[in-house]
N, C-alpha and C positions, 0 to 999 in steps of 0.2 A: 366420394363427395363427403361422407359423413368424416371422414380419417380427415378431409382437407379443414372440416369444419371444426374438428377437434384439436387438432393443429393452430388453427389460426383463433380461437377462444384462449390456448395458454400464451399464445403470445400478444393477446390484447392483457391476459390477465398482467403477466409480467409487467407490460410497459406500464397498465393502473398503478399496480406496488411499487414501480420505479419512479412515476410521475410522484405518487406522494412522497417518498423519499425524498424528491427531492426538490418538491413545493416545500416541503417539513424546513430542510437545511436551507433551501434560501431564503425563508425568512427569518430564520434564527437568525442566519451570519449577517442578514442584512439590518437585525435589532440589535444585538448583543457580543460581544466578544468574549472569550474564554483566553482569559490571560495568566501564563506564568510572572512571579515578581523577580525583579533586576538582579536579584541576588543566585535565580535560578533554581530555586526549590521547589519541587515537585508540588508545589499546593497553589491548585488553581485557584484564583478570583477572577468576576464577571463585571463587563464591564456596558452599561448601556449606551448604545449607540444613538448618532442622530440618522433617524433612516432615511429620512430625505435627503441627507447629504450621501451616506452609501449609497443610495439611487443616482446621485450627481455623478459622482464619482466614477462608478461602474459605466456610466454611456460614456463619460471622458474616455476612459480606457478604451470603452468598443470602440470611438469614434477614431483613438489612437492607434488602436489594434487595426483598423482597416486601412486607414493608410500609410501606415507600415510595411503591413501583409502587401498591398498596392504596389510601394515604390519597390521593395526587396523583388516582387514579381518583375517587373519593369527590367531591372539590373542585373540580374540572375536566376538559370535553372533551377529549377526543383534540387533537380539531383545535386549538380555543385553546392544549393545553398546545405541540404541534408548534411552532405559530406563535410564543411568548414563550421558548419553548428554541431559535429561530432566533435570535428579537433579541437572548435572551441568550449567545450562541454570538458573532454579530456584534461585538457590542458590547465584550467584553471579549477576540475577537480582535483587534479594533481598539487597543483600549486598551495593548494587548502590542505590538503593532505600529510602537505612536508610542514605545512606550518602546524599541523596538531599531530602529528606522527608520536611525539612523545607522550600522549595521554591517552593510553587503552585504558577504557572502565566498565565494568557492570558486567554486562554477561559475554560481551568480545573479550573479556578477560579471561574468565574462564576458560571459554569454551577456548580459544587459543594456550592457553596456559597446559591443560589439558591433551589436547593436539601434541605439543611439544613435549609430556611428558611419555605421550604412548607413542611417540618415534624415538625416545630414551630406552622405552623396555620398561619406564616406570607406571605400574597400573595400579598406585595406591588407592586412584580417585575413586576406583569402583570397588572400594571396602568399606565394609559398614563404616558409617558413621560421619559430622558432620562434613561431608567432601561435596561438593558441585554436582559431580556425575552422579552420585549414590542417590541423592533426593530427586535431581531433576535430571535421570536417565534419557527421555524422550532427546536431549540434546548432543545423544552419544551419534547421532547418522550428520550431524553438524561436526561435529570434533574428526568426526572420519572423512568427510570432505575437504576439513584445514588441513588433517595428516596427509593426505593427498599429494596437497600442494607442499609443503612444506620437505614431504623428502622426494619429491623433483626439481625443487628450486632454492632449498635452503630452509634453515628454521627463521629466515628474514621475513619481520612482519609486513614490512612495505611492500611485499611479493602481493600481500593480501588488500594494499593499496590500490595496487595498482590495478589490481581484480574489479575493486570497485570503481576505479575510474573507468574502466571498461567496461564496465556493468551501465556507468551512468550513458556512457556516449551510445550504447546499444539500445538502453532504453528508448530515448530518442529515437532513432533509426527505427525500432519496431513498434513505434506509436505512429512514427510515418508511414509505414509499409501499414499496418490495420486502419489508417486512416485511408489510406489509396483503394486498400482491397473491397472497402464496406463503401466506400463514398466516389470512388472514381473520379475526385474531385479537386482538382489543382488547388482552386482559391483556400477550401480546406486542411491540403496539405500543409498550403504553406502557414495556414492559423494554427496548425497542428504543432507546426516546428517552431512555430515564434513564443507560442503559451509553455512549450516543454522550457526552453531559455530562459522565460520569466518563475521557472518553480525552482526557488532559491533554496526548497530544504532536499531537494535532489542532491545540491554542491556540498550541502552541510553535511548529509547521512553518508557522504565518503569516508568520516572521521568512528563513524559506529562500524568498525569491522564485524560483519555478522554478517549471517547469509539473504538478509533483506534486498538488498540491491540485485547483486547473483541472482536469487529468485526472483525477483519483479520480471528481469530481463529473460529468464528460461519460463515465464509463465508467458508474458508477451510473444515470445517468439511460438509457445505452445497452441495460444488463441489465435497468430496470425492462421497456422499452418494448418488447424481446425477448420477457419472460412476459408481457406485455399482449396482444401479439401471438398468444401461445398458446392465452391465453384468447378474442378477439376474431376473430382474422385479419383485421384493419381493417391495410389495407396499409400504413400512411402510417405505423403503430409501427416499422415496417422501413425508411422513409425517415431515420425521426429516430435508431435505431440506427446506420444507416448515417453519418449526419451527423454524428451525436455520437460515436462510437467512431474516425473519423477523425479527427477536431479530435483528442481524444483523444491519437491516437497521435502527431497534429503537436506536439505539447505536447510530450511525453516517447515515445521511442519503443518505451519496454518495456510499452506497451499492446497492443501490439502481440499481448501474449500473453492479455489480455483478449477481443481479437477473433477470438482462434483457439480462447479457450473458449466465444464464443457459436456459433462455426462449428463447435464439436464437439457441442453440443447441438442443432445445425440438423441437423446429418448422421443423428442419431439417432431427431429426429423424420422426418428423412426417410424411412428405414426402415421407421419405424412404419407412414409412410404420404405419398406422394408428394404434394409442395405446390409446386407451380410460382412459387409469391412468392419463396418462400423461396430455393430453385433462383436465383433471379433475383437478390434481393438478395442474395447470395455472393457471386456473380459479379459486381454492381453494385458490390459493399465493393469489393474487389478492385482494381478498376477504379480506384475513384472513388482511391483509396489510393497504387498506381503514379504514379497522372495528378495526384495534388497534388503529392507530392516530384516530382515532374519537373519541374511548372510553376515551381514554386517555384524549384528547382537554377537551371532557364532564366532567370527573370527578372533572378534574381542577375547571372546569366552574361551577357546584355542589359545590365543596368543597370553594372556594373563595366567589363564588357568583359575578364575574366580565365576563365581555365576556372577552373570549381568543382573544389576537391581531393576526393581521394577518399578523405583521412583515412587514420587508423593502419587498418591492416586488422583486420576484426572477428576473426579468427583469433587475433591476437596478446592477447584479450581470456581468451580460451580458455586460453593459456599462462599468463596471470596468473591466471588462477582456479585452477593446480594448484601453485603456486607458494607457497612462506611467505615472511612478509617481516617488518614492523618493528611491523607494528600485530596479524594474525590470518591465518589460514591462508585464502586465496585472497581477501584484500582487496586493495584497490588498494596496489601499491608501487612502478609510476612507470616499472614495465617498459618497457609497451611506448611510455611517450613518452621513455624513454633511447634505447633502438634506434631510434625514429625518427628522432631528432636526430642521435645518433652514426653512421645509416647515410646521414646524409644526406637524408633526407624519402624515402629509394629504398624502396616500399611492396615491389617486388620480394626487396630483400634482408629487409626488415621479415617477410614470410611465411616465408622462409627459417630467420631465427630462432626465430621462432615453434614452428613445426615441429619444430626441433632440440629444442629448450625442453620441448614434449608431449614430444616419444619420451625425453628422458631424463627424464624424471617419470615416466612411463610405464615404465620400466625401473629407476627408484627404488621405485616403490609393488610393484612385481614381486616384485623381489627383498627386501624389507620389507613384508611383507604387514600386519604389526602396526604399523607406523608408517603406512602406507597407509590403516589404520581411523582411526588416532588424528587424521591430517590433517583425512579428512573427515568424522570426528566434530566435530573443534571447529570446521569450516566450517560445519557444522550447524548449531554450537548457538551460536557465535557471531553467529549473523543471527535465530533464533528465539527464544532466551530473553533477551534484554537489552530489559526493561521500556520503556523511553525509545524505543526506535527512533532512535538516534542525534538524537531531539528535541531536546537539551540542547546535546550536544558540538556541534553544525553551528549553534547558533544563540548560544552564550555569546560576550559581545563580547571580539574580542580584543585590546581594546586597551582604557585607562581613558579615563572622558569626565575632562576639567579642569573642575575644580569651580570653578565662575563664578558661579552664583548659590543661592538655596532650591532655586529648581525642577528644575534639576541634581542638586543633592547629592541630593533625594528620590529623583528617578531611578534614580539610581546607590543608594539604599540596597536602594530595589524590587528592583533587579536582581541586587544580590549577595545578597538574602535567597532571590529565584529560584532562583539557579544553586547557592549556596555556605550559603544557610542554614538555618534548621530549616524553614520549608516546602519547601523544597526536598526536605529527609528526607520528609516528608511528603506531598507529592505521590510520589517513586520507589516508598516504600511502598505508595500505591493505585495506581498503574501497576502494580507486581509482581501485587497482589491481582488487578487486572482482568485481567493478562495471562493468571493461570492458570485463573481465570473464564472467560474466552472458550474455553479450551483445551478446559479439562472440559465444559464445555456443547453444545460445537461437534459434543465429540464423540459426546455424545447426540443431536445430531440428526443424525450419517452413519448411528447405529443406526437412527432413524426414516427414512433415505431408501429402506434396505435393506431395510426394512418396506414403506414406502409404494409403492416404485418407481414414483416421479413423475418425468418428463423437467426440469419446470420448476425442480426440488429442486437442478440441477446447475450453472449456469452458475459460480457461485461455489466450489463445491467444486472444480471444473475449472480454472478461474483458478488456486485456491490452490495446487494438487497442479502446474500448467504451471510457477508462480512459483516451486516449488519446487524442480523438478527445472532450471529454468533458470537460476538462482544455483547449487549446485552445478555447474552447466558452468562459468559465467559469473565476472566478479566478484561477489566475496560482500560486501553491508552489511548490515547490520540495518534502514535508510531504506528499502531497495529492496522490505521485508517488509511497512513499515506499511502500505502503502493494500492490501494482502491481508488482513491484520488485519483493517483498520476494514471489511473487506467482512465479516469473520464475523459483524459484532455481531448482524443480523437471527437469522441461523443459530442464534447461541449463546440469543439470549432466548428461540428458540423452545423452542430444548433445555432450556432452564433451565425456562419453561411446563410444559412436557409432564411433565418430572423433578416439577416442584413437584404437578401435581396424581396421578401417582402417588403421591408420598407421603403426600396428605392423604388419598387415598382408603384408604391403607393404613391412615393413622391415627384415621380415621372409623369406620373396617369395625372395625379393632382395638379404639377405644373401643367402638364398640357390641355385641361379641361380650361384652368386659367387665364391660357394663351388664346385659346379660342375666345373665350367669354370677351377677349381685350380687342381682339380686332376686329372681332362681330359687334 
């Protein structure tokens, strides 16, 4: 009894911290907007909203979203509709794809550039000095997942295309399947599958080759197989957890905080009641997790015949996250690969700045306690309410194509109607819309988990509240938020469900009290 009582107190605690997260962001996104300018430069401006019209708005959409969800039911299975919102996910990420296929930038650059040089035999990148891999090492278990692919299917970057359009239509697919497994609930399903459809920087992040997408989809399929597990105890759903939440993290390694939200809900069930799988596969994750990036480091280290660097120290990550700079309060501003270069690649003196950098922030926010709110206010709401998820900015081409022939000029007109034209308004406006949608919804279902006190209700809320509090340390983007986001949509449609039939029952009970009162 006591175990059951201590159990069911972390998971009211959780859903408190989840609920204000996300009272927090729905009334930001429902007052204020965090906008990039048309030009596309990373430097946010805010913009204030009329909130009584986002409240208009937002029932529009529900009122829209329900008889949508309504007729699509009517017309077709679940299953068939999953499957043709897959191809249609595919198909026109693909289609986005070819049309930006020529613009790798930023760190898909790299890390791909990289890739192709160590299936060359060329490992200049891990020698001193300023090279990619040599400061920001951490992204050597990414570069060996593009090598991977690259000498099974070619040094062709569109291989890695196509990875993401398949990433994206999977996504879907296991937003549906954790919407089924937690909610057992058709009308759900299918508000699950219609709000994935409506999240336009899903289509756009097919043009950021990087291990974002790939990961979202092996973490989702991680969380499905974790509540499957809960429900089953068939061992082998902790195999494919284990599997998949590694690759995961080899991908991008800020997964990392997805695998500490399934470990916080293992620990809970632990509690509840001791399970030696479970016990086991932690310790197996664990395991298996150290033992990849070592092997990995090693091979490198084999194959080159250089030591692996140990990169800018993660510390100096910290001091940029309390930092303002050029673009938003604790965004990337290039800190600590200035110290690295200027101290010499010396990671010793590199911690040493670092350090100086915290305390006197730390003694800025002290003594400015009102500039200290204001900092990490707008670090807040800079990464939470900006619709796009930096979708737009990290994928707009930066350079013009030369118009050669039709098929170009069309190109180029698709693209600037994209980025710079009236769908473009059009699309930010149903981003905004769905943004505040998921907010408000989401946050009807921490109300329902603090009701329900169900362990399986957490892995996602756990994530979100980890990703949250880990960008306030960390550097802050708004990119770093989306695949947190697109984990609420199951959550929010459930909220939106449960919302939608209290109010019909209110307004059923209401007519019929009416109906009475009329003939009596």
């Amino acid at each position: 009894m006591k175990k059951e009582l201590i159990s069911k107190f972390l998971v009211s605690l959780v859903a408190i911290l989840f609920f204000i997260l996300m009272a927090l962001n729905s009334f930001l996104v429902l007052t204020k907007t965090a906008i990039f300018p048309s030009d596309y430069q990373e430097t946010l401006y805010y913009s204030h909203d009329n909130t009584i019209l986002n409240i208009v708005l937002v029932i529009l959409f529900s009122i829209a979203l329900f008889f949508l969800s309504k007729y699509i039911k009517k017309i077709i299975g679940i299953k068939r509709f999953v499957l043709l919102a897959m191809i249609y996910l595919f198909i026109v990420s693909l289609l986005f794809a070819i049309l930006r296929r020529d613009y790798v930038q930023y760190d898909p650059f790299n890390v791909i550039d990289q890739a192709s040089n160590f299936l060359r035999g060329n490992y200049t990148g891990l020698e001193k000095g300023n090279n990619y891999l040599y400061i920001y090492s951490h992204q050597i278990t990414t570069v060996f997942m593009f090598q991977i692919l690259f000498a099974i299917f070619g040094r062709v970057t569109f291989i890695l295309y196509l990875l993401q359009c398949f990433s994206i239509s999977y996504i879907l697919f296991m937003l549906y399947k954790i919407s089924n497994i937690l909610f057992n609930n058709e009308d759900t399903a299918y508000i699950t599958v219609i709000l994935t459809l409506f999240s336009f920087p899903l289509v756009f992040y097919v043009a950021f080759i990087y291990g974002t997408l790939p990961g979202m989809f092996l973490t989702l399929l991680a969380f499905y197989h974790f509540i499957k597990y809960y429900k089953t105890k068939n061992w082998y759903d902790l195999v494919i957890v284990l599997l998949s939440i590694n690759v995961a993290i080899l991908l991008i390694g800020n997964n990392l905080i997805n695998m500490l939200a399934i470990f916080s809900v293992a620990v809970i069930l632990l509690i509840k009641k001791f399970d030696k799988k479970i016990l086991l596969f932690m310790i197996c994750t664990l395991i298996f997790m150290t033992g990849a990036k070592s092997t990995i480091e090693n091979y490198y280290s084999v194959a080159s015949q250089k030591d692996i660097p140990k990169g800018v120290n993660k510390i100096s990550w910290i001091a940029m996250g309390m930092q303002e700079g050029d673009r938003e309060a604790g965004w990337w501003n290039k800190f600590n690969y200035d110290i690295m270069t200027e101290e010499d690649y010396d990671n010793d003196k590199v911690v040493e700045i670092s350090k100086k950098s915290i305390m006197q922030r730390v003694d800025v926010f002290q003594k400015n306690p009102k500039y200290a709110l204001d900092f990490y206010v707008r670090k807040y709401e800079n990464q939470f309410i900006e619709p796009t998820f930096q979708s737009l900015v990290i994928t707009v081409p930066q350079k013009d194509v030369e118009e050669g022939n039709i098929l170009i000029a069309i190109k180029n007109k698709i693209l600037k109607e994209l980025y710079f034209g009236t769908t473009n308004k059009i699309l930010f406006f149903i981003m905004k819309i769905m943004q505040i949608f998921i907010y408000v919804f989401t946050m009807a279902f921490a109300l329902i988990t603090f009701k329900k006190k169900k362990e399986n209700y957490l892995i996602i809320p756990i994530s979100f509240i980890g990703g949250t509090i880990f960008h306030m340390v960390w550097e802050a983007k708004s990119r770093y938020i989306f695949p947190y986001f697109i984990f609420l949509i199951p959550l929010a449609a459930y909220g939106f469900n449960i919302t939608k039939d209290i109010v019909v029952k209110y307004y059923n009970k209401k007519r019929g009290k009416n109906y009475v009162e009329k003939i009596s």
